[in-house]
C-alpha positions, 0 to 999 in steps of 0.5 A: 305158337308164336309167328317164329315158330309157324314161320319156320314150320311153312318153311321147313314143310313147303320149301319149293312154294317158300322158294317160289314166293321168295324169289320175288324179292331182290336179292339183297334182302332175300339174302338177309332173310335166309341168313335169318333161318336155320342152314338147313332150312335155306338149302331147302329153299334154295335147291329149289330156286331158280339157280340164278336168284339162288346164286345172287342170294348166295353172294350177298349172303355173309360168306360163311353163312352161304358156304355152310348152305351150298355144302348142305345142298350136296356136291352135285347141286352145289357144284351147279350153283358155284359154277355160274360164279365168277372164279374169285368168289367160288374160290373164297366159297371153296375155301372155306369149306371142309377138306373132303367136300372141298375136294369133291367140288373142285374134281366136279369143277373141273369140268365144263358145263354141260359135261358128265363130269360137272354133273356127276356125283363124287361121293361115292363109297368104293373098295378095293376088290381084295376086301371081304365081305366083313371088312366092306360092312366095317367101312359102310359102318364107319363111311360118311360117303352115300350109300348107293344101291351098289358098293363100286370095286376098284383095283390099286390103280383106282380103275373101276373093275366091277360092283356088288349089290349092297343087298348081297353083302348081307346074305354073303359069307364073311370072309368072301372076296370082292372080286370073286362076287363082284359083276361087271359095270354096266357101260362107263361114262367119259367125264368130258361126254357131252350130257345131251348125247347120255340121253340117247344110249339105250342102256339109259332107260334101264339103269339108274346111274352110270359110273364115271370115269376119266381118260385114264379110266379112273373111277371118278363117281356117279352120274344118276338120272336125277343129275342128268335132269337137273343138269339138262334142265337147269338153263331152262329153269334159269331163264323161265319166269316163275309161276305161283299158281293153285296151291303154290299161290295159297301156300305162299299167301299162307306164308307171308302172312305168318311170317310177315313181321319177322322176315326182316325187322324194321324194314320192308321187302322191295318186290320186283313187281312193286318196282315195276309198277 
């Protein structure tokens, strides 16, 4: 097995200890270091970075390259990392990349930090409500959308009127209508609600996402809790330091030293540490 290959391997396996023990590094050359590995493989990494060094490795990364990654790491997080640039840079990494995702990034950009609209996901399936049931099962087969536990019913002005369980599709006759199955939503969430105050409803506790909606009530996507955690942690984990302890600390040792000689050939990584000596 050649040191490429087992490289590759300790990434792809233990990608938030490979995070860890690459954010050491200066951004410049963590950059040319993950150009080096497979998409795939850096947005693994790098959803597990520190946003900041996430987003300095990101800039100095050749553009193509980084905005491939941030669409890999899905509209949520990639909405998160691209707000802490400035407005030139996210535009030219918005416009580089596919006219859906681009889409959904803008409508999550549109809304401040903090806000359920930046933490919400976009990517929702929904139908309209005079769909039946084999025709939803037709567009779940041909939608590139994520799949939830429920399928999200609108009406033609794009409001939210209601959701079926996608389980209940499958034991539902083929030619029942949405809106003669469909429940009512759990409570609707303002885009421009402040996360802090989502924390506090008690329906929270007991469902695990909200749908989102607009001032004018058009259904706009999906907060869920993991969301909700990322987002209300994120600062935290931004000015926080690091720590490789235990078996992070062995992984990472693991992985330098197979992956030593090929991180970037003919040169030699300046750690912030080392500088600091």
């Amino acid at each position: 097995m050649s040191i490429n290959t087992i490289a590759l391997y300790l990434l792809s396996e233990h990608p938030k200890d490979a995070a860890r023990a690459l954010e050491q590094f200066e951004p410049e050359a963590l950059a040319e270091y993950l150009d080096t590995v497979p998409v795939n493989t850096a947005a693994n990494i790098a959803q597990f970075m520190v946003p900041s060094i996430a987003v300095s490795a990101l800039k100095n990364m050749p553009i193509d390259k980084s905005t491939k990654i941030v669409m890999q790491l899905g509209v949520e997080r990639g909405a998160l990392l691209l707000q802490r640039m400035s407005g030139n840079i996210r535009l030219d990494f918005v416009s580089r990349m596919s006219p859906v995702f681009a889409n959904m990034i803008r409508l999550v950009l549109r809304y401040p930090v903090g806000t359920v609209g930046q933490a919400m996901n976009p990517n929702v399936l929904t139908v309209q409500e005079d769909l039946t049931v084999a025709e939803v099962l037709r567009v779940i087969k041909n939608s590139a959308e994520i799949l939830h536990n429920d399928i999200y019913i609108i009406d033609h002005k794009q409001h939210l009127v209601g959701q079926v369980a996608v389980r209940q599709l499958l034991v539902s006759a083929s030619d029942l209508k949405m809106k003669k199955m469909m429940k009512m939503s759990v409570r609707s969430l303002a885009a421009r609600v402040n996360l802090k105050s989502i924390k506090n409803l008690p329906e929270w506790h007991s469902h695990e996402s909200f749908p989102v909606v607009d001032h004018k009530g058009v259904f706009l996507g999906v907060l869920d809790r993991a969301a909700l955690n990322e987002s209300m942690n994120i600062n935290t984990r931004d000015e926080a330091e690091p720590e490789l302890a235990g078996t992070a600390l062995a992984v990472a040792e693991l992985f330098w030293d197979a992956c030593a000689n090929m991180i970037i050939p003919n040169q030699t990584l300046s750690s912030r540490d080392n500088k600091n000596e």
